[in-house]
Structure formats: structure tokens, C-alpha cells
MARBA-3410 file (N, C-alpha, C, O; in Angstrom, 1 decimal):
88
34.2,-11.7,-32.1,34.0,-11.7,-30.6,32.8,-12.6,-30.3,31.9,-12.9,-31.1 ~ 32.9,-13.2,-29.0,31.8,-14.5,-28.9,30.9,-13.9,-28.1,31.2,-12.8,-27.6 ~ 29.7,-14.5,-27.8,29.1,-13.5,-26.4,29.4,-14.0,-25.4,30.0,-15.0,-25.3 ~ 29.1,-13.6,-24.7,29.5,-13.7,-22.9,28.8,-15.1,-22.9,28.4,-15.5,-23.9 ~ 28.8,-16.0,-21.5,28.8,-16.8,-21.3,27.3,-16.8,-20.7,27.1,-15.9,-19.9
25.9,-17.8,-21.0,24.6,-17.4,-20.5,24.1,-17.0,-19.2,23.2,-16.2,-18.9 ~ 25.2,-17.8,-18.5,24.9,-17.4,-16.8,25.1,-15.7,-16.5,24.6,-15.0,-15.6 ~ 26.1,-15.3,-17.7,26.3,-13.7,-17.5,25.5,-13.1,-18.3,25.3,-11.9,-18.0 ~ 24.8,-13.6,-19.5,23.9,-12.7,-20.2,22.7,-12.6,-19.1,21.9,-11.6,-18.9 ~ 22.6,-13.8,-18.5,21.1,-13.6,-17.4,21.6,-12.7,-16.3,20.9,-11.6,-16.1
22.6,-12.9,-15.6,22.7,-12.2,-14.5,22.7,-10.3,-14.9,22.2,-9.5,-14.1 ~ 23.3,-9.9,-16.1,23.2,-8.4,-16.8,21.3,-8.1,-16.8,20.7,-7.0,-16.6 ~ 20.8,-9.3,-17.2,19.6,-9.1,-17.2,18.8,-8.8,-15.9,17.9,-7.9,-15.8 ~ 19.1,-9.5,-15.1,18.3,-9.2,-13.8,18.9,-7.9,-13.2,18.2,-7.4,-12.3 ~ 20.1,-7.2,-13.5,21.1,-6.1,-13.2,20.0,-5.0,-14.0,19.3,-4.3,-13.3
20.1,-5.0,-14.9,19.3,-3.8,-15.8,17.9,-4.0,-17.1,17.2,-3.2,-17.7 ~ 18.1,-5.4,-17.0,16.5,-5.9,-17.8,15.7,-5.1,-17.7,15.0,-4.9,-18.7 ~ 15.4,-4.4,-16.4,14.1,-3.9,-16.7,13.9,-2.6,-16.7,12.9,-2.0,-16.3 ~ 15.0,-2.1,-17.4,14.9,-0.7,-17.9,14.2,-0.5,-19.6,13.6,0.4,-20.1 ~ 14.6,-1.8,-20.3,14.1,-2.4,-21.1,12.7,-2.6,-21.3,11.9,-2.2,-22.2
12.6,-2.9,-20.7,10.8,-3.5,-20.0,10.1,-2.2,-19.6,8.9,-2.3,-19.5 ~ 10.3,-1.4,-19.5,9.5,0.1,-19.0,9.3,0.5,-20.0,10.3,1.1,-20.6 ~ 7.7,0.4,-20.7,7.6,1.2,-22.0,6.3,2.1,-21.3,5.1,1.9,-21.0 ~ 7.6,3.7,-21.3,6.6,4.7,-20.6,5.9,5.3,-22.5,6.3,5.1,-23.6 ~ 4.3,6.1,-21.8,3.6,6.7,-23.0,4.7,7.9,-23.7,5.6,8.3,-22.9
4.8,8.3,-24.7,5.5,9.1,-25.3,5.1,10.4,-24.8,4.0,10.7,-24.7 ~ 6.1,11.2,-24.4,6.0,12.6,-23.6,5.0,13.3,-23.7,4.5,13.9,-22.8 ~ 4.6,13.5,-25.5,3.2,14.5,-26.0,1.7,14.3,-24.3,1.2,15.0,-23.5 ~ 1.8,12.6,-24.8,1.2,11.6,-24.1,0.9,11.9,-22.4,-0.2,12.3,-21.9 ~ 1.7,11.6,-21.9,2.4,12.1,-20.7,2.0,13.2,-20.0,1.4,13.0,-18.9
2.1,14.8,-20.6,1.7,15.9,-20.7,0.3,15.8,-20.6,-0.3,16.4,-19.7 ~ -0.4,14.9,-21.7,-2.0,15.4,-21.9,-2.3,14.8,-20.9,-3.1,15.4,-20.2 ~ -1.7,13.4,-20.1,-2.4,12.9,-19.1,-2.2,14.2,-17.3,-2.8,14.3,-16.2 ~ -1.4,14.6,-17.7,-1.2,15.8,-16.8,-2.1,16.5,-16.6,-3.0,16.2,-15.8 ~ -2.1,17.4,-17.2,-2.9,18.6,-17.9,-4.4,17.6,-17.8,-5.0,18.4,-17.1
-5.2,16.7,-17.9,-6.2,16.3,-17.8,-6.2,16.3,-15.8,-6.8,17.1,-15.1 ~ -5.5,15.3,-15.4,-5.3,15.7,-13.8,-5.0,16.7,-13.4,-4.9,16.5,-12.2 ~ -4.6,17.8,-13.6,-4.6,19.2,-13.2,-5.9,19.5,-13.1,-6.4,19.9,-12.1 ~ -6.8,19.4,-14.6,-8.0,20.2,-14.8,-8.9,19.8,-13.7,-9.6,20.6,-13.0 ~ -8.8,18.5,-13.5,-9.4,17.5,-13.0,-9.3,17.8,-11.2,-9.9,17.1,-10.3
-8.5,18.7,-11.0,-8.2,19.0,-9.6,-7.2,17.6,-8.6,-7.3,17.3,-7.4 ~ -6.2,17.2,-9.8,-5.4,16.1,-8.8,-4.7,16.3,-8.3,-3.7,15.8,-8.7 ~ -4.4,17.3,-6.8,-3.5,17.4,-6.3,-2.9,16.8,-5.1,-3.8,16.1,-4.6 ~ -1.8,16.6,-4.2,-1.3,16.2,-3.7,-2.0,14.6,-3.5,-1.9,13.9,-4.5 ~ -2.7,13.9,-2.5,-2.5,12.3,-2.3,-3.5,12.2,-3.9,-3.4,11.3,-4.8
-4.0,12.9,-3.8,-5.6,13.0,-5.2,-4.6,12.5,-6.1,-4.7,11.4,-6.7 ~ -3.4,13.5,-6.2,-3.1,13.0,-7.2,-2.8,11.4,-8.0,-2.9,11.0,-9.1 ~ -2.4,10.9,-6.8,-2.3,9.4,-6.7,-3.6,8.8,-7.8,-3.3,7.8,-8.4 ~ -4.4,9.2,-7.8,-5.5,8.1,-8.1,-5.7,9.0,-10.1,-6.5,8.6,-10.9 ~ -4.6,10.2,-10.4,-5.0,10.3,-11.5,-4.0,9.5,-13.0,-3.2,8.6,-12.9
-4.6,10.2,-14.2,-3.9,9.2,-15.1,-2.6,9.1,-15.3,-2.0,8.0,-15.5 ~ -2.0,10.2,-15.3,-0.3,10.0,-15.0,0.2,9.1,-13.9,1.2,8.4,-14.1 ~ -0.3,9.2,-12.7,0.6,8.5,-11.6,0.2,7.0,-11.7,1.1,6.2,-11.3 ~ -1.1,6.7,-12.2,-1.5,5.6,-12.0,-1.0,4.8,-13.6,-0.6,3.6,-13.6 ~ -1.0,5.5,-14.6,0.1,4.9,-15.7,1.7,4.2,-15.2,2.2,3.2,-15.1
1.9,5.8,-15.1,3.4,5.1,-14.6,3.7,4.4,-13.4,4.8,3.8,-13.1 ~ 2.8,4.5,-12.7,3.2,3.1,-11.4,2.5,1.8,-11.7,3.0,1.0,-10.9 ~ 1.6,1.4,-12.5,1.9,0.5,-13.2,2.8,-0.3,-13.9,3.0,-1.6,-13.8 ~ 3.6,0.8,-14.8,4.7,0.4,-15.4,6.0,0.0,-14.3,6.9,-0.8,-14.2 ~ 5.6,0.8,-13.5,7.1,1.2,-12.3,7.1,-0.4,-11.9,8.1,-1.1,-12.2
5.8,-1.0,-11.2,5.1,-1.9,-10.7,5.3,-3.3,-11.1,5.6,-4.2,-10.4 ~ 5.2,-3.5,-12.7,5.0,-4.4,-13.6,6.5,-4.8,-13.8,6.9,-6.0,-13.9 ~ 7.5,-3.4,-14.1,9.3,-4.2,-13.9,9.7,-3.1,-13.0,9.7,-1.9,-13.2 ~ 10.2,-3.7,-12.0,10.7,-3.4,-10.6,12.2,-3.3,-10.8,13.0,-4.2,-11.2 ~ 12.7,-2.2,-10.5,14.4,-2.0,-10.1,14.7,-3.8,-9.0,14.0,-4.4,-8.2
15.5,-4.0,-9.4,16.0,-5.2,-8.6,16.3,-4.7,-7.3,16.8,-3.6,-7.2 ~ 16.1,-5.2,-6.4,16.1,-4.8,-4.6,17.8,-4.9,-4.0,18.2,-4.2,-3.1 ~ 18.4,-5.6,-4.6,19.8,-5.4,-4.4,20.9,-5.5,-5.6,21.6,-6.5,-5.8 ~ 20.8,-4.4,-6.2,21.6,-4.3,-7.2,23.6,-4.3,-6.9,24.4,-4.3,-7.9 ~ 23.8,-4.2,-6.0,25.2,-4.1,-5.3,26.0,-5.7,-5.2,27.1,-6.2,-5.4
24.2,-6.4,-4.7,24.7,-8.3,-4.9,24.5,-8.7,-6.2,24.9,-9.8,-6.8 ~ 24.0,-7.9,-6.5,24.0,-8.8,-8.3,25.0,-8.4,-8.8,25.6,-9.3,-9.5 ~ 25.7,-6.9,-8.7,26.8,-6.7,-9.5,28.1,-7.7,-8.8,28.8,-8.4,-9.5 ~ 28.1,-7.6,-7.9,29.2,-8.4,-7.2,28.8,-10.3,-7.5,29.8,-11.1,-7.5 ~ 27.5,-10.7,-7.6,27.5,-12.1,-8.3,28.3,-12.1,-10.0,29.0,-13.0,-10.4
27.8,-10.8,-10.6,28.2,-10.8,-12.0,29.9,-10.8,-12.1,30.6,-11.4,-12.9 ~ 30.3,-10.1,-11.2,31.8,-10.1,-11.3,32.6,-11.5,-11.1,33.5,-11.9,-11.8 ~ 32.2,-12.2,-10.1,32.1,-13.6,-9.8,32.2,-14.5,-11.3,33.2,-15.0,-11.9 ~ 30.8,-14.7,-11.5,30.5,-15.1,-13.3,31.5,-14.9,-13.8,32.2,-15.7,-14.3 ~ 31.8,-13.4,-13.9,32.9,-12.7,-15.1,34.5,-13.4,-15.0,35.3,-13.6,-15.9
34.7,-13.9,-13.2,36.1,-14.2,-13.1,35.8,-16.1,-13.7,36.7,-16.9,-14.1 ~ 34.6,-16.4,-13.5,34.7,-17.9,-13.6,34.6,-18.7,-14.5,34.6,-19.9,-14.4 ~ 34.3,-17.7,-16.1,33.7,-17.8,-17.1,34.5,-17.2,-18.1,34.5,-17.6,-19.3 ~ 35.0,-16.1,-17.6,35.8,-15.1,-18.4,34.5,-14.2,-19.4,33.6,-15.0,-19.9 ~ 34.5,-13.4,-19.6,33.6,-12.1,-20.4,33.5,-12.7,-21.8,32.5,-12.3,-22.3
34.0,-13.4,-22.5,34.2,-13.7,-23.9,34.2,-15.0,-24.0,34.9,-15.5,-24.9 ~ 33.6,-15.7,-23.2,33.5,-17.4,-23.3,32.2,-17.6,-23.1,31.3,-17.0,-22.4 ~ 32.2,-18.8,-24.3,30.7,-19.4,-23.8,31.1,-20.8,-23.0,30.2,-21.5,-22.5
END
């Protein structure tokens, strides 16, 4: 089987790349940063500013969901008819 053609390896990429790209802390991890903002009294906007929310919206931040995922899929299908799925 050959791979897809590059224009469709990129366009899959801007589709879901950056779910890839999100390297959240390991759960143990996660928890302790909790459990320290709890102790710490982070609640509601507070919470905003403790180590859990500000970890993961960093990460959130750093690879972004693509803003129209509906036109990329419908660009990729395009690619897919002009290229064929199995052609370079």
C-alpha cells in the first residue's frame, strides 16, 4: 500500500495534528496538581490562576483545535477525489 498523497498527509494533519501535540502530565500528576489547588483554596475564577488550570491551558494554548474543522474536512475530501487516497 503507498501513502496518501503529501497534500493529504498535511491536510489530516492540520485536521487532527494536534491531538498529537497535547502532551497532558500523567494523571498521578494531574491529581497532585489538584489536590495542591484545593488545599491552596482555588476556587471558582481563583481557580484560574492555580497549577492544574494553568498547565493544561498552556498545553490547550500551545496546539489549538483547528477553528474550522468542517472546511478542512470538506478541503480533504477534495484532495482525496483529486489525488486518489493511495497515490503519491
Amino acid at each position: 500500500m503507498k501513502m496518501p498523497h503529501k497534500k493529504i498527509m498535511e491536510k489530516l494533519m492540520q485536521i487532527d495534528g494536534w491531538k498529537g501535540k497535547r502532551k497532558y502530565p500523567f494523571w498521578q500528576q494531574q491529581f497532585e496538581m489538584l489536590y495542591d489547588d484545593i488545599k491552596d483554596g482555588k476556587f471558582g475564577e481563583g481557580a484560574k490562576t492555580g497549577k492544574f488550570f494553568t498547565t493544561t491551558d498552556k498545553i490547550k494554548t500551545d496546539n489549538p483545535k483547528p477553528e474550522n474543522p468542517d472546511k478542512l474536512k470538506k478541503e480533504l475530501e477534495e484532495l482525496e477525489e483529486k489525488y486518489g487516497i493511495n497515490e503519491n
